[in-house]
PASEBA-1860 file (N, C-alpha, C; in nm, 3 decimals):
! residues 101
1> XXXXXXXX> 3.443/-7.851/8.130/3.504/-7.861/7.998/3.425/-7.776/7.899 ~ 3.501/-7.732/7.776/3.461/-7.597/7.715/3.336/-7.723/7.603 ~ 3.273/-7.624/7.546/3.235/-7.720/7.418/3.321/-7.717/7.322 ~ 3.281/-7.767/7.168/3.365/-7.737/7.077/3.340/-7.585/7.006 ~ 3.222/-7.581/7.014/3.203/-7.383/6.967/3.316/-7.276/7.046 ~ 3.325/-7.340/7.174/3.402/-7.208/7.243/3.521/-7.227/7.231 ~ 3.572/-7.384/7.198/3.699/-7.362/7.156/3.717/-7.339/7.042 ~ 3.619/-7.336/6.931/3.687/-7.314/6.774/3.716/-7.153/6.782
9> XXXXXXXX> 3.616/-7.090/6.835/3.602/-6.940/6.860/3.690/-6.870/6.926 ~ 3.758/-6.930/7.050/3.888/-6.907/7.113/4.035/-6.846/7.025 ~ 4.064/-6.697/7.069/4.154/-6.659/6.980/4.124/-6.633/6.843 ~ 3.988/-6.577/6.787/3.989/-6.529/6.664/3.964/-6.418/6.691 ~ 4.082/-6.354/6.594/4.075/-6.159/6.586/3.965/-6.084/6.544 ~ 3.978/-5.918/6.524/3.824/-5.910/6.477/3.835/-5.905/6.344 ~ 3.928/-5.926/6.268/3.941/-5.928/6.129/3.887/-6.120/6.102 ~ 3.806/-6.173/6.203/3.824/-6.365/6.187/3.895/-6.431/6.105
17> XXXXXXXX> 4.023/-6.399/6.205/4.118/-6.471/6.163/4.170/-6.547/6.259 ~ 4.221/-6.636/6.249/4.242/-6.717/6.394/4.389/-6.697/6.474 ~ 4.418/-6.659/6.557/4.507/-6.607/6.650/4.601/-6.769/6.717 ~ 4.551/-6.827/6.696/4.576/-6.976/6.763/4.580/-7.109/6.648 ~ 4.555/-7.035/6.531/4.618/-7.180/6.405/4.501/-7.269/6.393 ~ 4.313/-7.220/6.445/4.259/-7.300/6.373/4.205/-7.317/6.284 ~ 4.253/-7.215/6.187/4.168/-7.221/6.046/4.131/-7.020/6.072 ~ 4.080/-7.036/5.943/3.972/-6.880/5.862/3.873/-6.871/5.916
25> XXXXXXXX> 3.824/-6.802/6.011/3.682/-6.742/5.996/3.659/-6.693/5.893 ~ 3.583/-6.697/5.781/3.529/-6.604/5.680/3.408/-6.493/5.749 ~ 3.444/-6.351/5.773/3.340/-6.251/5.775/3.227/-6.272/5.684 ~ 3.075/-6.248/5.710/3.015/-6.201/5.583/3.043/-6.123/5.484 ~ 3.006/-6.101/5.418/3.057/-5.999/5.288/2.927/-5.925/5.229 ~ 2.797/-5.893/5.328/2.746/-5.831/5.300/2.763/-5.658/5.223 ~ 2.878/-5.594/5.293/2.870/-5.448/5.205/2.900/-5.506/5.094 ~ 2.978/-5.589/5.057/3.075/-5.644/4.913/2.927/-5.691/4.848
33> XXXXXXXX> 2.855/-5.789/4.894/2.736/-5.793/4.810/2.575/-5.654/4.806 ~ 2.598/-5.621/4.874/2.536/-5.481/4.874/2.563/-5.390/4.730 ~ 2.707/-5.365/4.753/2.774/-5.284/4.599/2.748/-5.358/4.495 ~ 2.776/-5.490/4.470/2.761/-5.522/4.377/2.606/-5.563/4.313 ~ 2.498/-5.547/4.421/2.362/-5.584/4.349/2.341/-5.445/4.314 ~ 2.372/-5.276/4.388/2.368/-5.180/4.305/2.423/-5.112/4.195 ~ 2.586/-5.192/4.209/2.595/-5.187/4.052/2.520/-5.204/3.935 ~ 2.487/-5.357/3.943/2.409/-5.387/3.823/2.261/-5.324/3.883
41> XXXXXXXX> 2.174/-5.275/3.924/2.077/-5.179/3.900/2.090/-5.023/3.855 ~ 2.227/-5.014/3.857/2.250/-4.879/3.834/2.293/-4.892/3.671 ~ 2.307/-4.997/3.663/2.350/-5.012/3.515/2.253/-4.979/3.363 ~ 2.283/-4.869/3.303/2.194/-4.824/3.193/2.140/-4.945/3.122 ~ 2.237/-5.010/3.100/2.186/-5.135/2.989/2.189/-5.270/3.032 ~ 2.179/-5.301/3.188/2.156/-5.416/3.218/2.030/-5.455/3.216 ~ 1.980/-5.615/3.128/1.867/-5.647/3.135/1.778/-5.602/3.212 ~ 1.691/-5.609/3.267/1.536/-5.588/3.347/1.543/-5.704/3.425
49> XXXXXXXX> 1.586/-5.839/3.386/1.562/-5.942/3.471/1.686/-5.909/3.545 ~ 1.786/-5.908/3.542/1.918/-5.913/3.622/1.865/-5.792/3.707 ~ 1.825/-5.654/3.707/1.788/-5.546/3.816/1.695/-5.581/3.884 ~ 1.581/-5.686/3.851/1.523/-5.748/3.913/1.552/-5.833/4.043 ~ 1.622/-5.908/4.003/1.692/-6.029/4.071/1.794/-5.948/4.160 ~ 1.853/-5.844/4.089/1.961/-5.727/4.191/1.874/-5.708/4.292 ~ 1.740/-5.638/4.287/1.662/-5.566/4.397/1.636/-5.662/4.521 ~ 1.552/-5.804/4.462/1.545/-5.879/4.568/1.631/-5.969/4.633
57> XXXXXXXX> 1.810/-5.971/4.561/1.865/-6.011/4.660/1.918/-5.865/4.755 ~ 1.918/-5.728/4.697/2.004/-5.609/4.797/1.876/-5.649/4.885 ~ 1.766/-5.632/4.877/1.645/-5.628/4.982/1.664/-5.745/5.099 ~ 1.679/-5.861/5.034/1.780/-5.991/5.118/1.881/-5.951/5.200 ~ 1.985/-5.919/5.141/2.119/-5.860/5.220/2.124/-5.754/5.288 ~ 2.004/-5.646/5.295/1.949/-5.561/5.405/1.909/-5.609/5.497 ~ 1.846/-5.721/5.496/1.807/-5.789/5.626/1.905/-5.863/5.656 ~ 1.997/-5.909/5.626/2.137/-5.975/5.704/2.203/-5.888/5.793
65> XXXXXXXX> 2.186/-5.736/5.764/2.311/-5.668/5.869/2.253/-5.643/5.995 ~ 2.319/-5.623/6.085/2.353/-5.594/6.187/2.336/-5.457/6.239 ~ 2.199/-5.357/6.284/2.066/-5.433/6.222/2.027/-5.437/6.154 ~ 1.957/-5.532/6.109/1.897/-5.487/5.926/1.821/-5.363/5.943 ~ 1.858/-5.348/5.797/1.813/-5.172/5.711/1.663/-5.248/5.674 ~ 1.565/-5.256/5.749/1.385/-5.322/5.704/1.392/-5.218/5.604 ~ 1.403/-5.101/5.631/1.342/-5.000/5.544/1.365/-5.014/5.376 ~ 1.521/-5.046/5.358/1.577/-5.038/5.260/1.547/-5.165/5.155
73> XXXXXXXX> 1.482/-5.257/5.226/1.477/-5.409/5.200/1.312/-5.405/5.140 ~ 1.225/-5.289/5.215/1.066/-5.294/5.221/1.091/-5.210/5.068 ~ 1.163/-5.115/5.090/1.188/-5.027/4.910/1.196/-5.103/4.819 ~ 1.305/-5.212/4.843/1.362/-5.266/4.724/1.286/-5.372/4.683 ~ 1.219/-5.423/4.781/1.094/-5.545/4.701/0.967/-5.457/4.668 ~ 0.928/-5.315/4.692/0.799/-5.278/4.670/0.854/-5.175/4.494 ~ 0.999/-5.165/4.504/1.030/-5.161/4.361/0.998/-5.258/4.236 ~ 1.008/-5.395/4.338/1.024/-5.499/4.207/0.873/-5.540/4.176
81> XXXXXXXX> 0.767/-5.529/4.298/0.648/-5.537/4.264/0.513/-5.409/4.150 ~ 0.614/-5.300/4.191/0.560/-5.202/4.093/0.594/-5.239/3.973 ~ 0.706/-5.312/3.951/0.746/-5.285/3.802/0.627/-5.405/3.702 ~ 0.586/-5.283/3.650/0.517/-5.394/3.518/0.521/-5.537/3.479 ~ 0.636/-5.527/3.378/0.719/-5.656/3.347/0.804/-5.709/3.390 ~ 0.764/-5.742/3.520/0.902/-5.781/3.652/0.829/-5.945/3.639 ~ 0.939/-6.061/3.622/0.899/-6.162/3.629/0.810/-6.159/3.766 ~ 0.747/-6.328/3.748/0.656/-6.340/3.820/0.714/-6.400/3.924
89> XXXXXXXX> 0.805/-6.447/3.925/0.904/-6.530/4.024/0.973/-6.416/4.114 ~ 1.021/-6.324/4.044/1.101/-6.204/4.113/0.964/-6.172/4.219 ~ 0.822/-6.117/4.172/0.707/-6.051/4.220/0.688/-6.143/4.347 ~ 0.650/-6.264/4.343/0.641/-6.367/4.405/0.757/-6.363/4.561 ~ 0.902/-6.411/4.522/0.980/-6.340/4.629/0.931/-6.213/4.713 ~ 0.928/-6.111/4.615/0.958/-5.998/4.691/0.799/-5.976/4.761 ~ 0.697/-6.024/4.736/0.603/-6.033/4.799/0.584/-6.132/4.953 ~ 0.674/-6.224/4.919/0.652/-6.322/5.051/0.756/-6.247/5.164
97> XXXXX> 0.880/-6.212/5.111/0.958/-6.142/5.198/0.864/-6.001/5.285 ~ 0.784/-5.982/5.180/0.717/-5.853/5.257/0.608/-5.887/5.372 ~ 0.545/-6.015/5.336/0.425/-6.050/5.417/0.529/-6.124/5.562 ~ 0.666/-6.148/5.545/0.767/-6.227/5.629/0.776/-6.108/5.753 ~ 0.774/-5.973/5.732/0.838/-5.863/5.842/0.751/-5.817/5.883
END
């Protein structure tokens, strides 16, 4: 007898969608959150804290893909630690994520 993982999984397309009526797989939505944390860093007049908080979650969501981009993730927290007046909470994150890889 199957478990219940192999049957929920049974018949979902690669778009996860279910082929057999049991519901949504939801995909990640990493590129979708990717664009949108470089939006707001690309943004002339977005606060300092919000590009902050942008860097160390894109640096986050680099390590979610498949395989994670380390490289792009090691940039984006050694951005938020250079910066001067980068909260201490942002510094803090992006420091433990670095001592994490």
């Amino acid at each position: 007898m199957r478990n219940l993982r192999q049957q929920t999984f049974q018949g979902v397309n690669k778009h996860g969608r279910s082929e057999k009526g049991y519901g949504t797989i939801t995909p990640p939505q990493t590129d979708k959150e990717i664009a949108d944390y470089t939006a707001v860093i690309e943004m002339p007049d977005a606060p300092a804290e919000q590009k902050e908080k942008a860097l160390v979650y894109r640096g986050v969501t680099y390590g979610k893909l498949t395989p994670p981009q380390t490289d792009k993730a090691i940039a984006d927290w050694a951005t938020v630690i250079e910066m001067p007046d980068a909260l201490a909470e942002c510094k803090k994150i992006a420091e433990d994520k670095l001592k994490s890889i």
